[in-house]
C-alpha positions as CSV (number, residue, x, y, z in Angstrom):
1,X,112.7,66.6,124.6
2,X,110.7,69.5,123.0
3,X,110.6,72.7,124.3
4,X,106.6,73.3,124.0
5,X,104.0,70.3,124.5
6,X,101.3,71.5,124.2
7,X,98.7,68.3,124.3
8,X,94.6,69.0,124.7
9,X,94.3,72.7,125.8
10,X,91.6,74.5,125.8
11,X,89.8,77.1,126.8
12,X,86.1,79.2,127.1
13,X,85.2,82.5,128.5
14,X,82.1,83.8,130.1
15,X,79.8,86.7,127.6
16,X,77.2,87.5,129.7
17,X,75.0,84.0,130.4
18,X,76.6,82.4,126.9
19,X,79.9,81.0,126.9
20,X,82.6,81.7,124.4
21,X,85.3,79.6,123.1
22,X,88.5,80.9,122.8
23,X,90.4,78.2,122.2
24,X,89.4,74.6,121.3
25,X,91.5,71.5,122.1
26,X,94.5,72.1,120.6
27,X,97.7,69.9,120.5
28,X,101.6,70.8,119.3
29,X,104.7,70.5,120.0
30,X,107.7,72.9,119.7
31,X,111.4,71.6,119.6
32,X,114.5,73.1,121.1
33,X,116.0,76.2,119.0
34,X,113.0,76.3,116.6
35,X,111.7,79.5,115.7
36,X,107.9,78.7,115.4
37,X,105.2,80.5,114.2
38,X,101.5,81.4,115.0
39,X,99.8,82.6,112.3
40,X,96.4,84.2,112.4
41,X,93.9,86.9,112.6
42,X,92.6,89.1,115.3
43,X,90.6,87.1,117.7
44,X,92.0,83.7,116.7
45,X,92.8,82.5,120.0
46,X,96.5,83.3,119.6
47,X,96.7,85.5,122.8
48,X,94.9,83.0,125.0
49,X,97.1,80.6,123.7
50,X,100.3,82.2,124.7
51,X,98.9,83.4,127.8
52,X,98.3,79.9,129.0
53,X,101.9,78.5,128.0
54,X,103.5,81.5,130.0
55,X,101.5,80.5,133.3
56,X,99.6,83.7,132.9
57,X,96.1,81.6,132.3
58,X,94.8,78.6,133.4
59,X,92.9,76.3,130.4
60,X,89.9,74.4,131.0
61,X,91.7,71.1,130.2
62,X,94.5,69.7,128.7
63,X,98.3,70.3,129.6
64,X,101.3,72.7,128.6
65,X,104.6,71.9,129.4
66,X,107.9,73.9,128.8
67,X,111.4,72.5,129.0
68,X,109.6,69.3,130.7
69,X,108.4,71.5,133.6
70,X,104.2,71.1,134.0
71,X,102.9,74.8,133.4
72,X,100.3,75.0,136.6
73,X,102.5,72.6,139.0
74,X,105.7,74.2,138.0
75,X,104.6,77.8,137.0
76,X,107.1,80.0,139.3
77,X,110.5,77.6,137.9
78,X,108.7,78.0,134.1
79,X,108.8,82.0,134.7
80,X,112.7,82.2,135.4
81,X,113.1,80.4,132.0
82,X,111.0,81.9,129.8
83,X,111.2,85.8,128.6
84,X,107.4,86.9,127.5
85,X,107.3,90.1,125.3
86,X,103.0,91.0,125.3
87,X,101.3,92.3,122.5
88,X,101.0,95.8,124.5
89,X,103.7,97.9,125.3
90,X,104.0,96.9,129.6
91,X,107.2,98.5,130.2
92,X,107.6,101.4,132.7
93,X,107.0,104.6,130.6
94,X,108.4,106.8,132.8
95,X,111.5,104.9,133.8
96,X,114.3,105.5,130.8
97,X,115.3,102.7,128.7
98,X,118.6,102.1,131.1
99,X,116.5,101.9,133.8
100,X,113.8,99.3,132.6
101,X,116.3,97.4,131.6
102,X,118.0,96.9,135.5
103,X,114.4,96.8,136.5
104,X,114.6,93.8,134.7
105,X,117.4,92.6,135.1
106,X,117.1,92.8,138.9
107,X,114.0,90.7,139.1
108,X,115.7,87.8,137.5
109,X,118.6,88.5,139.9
110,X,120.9,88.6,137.1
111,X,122.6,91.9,135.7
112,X,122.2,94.1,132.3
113,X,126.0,93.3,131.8
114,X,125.8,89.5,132.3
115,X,124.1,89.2,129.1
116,X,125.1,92.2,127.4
117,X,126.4,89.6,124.6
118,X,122.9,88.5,124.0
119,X,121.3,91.4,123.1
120,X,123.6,93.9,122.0
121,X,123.2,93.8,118.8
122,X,119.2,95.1,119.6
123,X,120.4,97.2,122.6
124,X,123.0,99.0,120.4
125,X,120.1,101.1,117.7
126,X,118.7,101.7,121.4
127,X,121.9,103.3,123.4
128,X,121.9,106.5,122.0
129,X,118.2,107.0,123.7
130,X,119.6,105.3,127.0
131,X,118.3,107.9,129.1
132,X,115.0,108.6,127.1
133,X,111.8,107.6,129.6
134,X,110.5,104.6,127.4
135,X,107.3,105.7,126.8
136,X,108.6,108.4,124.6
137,X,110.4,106.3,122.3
138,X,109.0,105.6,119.0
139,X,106.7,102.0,118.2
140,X,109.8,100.6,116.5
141,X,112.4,101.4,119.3
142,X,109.9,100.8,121.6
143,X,109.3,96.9,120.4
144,X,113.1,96.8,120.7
145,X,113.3,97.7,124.5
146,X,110.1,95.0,125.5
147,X,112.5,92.6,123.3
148,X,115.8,93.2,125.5
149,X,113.9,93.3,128.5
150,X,112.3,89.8,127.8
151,X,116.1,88.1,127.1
152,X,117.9,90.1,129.7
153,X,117.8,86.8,131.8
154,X,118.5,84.5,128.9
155,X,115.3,82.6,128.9
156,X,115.9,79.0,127.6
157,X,111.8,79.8,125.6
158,X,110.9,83.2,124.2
159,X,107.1,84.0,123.8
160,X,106.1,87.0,121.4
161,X,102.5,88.1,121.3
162,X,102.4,90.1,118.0
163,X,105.9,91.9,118.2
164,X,105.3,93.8,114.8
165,X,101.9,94.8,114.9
166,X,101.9,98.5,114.3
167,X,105.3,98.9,113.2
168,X,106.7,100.0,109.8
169,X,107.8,97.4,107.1
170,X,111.4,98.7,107.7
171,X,111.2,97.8,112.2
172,X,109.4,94.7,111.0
173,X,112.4,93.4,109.2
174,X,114.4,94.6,111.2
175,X,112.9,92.8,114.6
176,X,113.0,89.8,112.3
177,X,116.4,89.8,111.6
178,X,116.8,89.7,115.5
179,X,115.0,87.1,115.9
180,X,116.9,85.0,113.3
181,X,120.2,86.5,115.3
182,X,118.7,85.1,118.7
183,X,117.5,81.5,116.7
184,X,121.2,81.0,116.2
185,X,122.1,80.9,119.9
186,X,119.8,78.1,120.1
187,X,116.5,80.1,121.8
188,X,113.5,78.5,121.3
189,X,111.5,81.1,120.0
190,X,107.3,81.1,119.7
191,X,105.9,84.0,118.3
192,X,102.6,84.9,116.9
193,X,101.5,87.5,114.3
194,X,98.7,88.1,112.0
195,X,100.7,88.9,109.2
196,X,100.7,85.9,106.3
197,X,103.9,87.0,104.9
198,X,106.1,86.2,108.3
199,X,104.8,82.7,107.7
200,X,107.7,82.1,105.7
201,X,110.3,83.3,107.9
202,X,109.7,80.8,110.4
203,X,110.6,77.4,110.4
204,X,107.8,76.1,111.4
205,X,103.7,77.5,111.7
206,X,100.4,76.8,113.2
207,X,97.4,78.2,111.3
208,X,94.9,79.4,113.6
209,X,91.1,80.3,113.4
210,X,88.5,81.1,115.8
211,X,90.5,79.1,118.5
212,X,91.1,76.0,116.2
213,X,94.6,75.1,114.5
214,X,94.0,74.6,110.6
215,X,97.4,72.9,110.1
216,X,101.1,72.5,111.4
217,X,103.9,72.3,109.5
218,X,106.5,73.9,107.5
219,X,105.6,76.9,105.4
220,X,106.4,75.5,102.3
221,X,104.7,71.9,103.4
222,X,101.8,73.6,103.9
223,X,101.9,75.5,100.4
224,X,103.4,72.0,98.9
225,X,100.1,71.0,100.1
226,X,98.0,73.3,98.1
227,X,95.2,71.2,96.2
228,X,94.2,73.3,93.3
229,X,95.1,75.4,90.8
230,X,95.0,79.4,91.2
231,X,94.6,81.9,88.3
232,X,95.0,85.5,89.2
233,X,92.3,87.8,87.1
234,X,92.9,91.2,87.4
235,X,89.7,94.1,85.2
236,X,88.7,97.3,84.8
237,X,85.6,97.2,87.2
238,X,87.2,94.8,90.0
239,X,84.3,94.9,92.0
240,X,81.7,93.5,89.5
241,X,84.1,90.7,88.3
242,X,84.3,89.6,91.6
243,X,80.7,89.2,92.0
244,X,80.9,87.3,88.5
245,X,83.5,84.9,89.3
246,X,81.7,84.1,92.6
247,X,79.1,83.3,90.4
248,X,80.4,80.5,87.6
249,X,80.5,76.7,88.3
250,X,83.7,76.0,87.4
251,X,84.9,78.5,90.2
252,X,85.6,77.4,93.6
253,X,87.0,80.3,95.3
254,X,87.3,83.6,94.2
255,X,88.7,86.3,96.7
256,X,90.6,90.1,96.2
257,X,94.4,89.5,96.5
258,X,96.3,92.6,96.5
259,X,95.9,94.3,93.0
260,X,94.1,91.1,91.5
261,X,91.8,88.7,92.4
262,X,92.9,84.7,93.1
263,X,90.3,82.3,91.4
264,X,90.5,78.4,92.3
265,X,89.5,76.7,90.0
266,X,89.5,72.5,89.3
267,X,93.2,71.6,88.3
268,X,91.6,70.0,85.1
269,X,90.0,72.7,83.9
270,X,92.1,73.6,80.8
271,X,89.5,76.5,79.4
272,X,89.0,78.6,82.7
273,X,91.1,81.0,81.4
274,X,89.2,81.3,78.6
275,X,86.5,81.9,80.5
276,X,87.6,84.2,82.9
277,X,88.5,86.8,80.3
278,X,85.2,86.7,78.5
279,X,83.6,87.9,82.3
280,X,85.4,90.7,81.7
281,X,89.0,90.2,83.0
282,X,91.9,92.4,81.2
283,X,94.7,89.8,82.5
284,X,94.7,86.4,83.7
285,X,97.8,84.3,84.5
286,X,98.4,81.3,86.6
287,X,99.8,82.2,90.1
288,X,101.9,80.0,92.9
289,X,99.8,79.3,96.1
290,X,100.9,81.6,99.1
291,X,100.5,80.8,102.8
292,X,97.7,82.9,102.7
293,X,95.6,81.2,100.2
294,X,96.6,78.3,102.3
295,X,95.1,79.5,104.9
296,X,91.9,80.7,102.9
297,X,91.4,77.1,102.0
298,X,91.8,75.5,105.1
299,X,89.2,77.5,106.2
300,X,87.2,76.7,103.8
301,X,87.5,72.6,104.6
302,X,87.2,73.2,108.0
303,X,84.0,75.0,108.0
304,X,82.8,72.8,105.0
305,X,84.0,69.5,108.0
306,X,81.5,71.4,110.9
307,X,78.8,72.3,108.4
């Protein structure tokens, strides 16, 4: 039995007289110990979506359940198995870290010590601050509190909204790791994040766009999946050989890519090379697909399907 089922959900908020949707129908699933991934920008619908699998929300239609329990029937038994870590910081400020902690724990009627084994190896870069009030701890150490206090209970489902927004590369890797740690004592983990690159430490992802899912699968299925070639052009005036790649026939896509810009071009296209350098371009090479560009293009086919 999975985890997750998430089968139809959707849901639209009220703007004034105009209705907004924030999430279109949308249908996964999640299995038991998988660390799963929801990738996506700002305002994607990833927020809603969590909101309504932890009971916080109710959709418009469809159905969520977790562990086989219904997620509006069932809501108060879903809440003593899940842990929920939200995208802001929502632990006491002013209580220490020692003390949020048996906050915690006391809610789930369990104690800090019960499952000390689970999160030690988090709780441990936060002991020497035991008796600092939370809200004075930096972002890092402060993601690492929210993250004990949401497996203090041992929740059979872990929901992260955004854990590593805001913090440095070094607390990202870091919170990663922990993850991976808690993966490996078979929590099913669901977290979302708007950061391509943490695509690929999941094992699986769900692409997500103005409240639609682009794709599901595997990181590298989905870059497997890639269609066409990419060249990466890199010149002296970036900004005007942009504008000139958007420009030529034989380019599909052309987009800024870190210190270069990608270029899809047809995968028969022997001479675009060629080409590319006579706009202009100082160095052009051929590039591997990234979950980004993945992303970029199934974008692109999905507005290109509504159009």
């Amino acid at each position: 039995m999975p985890a997750i089922v998430v089968d139809g959900v959707s849901k639209k908020y009220l703007a004034g007289k105009s209705e907004v949707v924030a999430l279109h129908p949308t249908t996964f699933s999640v299995e038991q110990g998988e660390l799963f991934g929801c990738i996506g920008p700002d305002g994607a619908g990833k927020t809603t979506l969590i909101r309504i699998m932890t009971t916080l929300l109710l959709a418009d239609e469809g159905s969520v359940t977790i562990s086989g329990l219904d997620a509006v029937r069932d809501y108060a038994a879903i809440r003593q198995r899940i842990g929920y870590m939200p995208g802001k910081f929502s632990l006491y400020q002013d209580l220490s870290v020692e003390e949020n902690l048996r906050f915690f724990a006391t809610i789930f009627k369990t104690q800090v010590e019960e499952n000390m084994h689970l999160i030690y190896d988090i709780y441990k870069q936060l002991e020497p601050f035991k008796k600092r009030p939370a809200g004075k701890l930096s972002g890092g150490m402060k993601q690492k509190l929210a993250l004990c206090c949401a497996m203090v209970h041992k929740p059979e489902v872990l929901f992260l909204d955004e854990p590593t927004t805001g913090v440095d590369a070094v607390s990202r890797k870091e919170f990663w790791d922990m993850l991976q740690r808690l993966k490996q004592q078979g929590i099913t983990i669901f977290v979302s994040t708007p950061y391509m690159d943490e695509a690929s430490l999941c094992d699986r992802v769900a692409l997500i766009q103005e409240g639609r899912i682009l794709s599901v699968d595997t990181p590298k299925q989905i870059i497997n999946q890639y269609p066409k070639r990419i060249l990466a052009a890199k010149g002296t005036n970036m900004y005007a050989l942009l504008k000139l790649l958007k420009q030529q026939t034989y380019v599909e896509m052309a987009y800024p890519f870190g210190d270069y810009h990608h270029v899809v071009i047809q995968p028969e296209d022997d001479k675009a090379a060629e080409q590319i350098r006579a706009l202009g371009a100082t160095e052009v090479m051929p590039c591997e697909p990234s979950i980004e560009d993945s992303f970029i293009m199934a974008m692109q086919q999905k507005t290109n399907s509504t159009s």
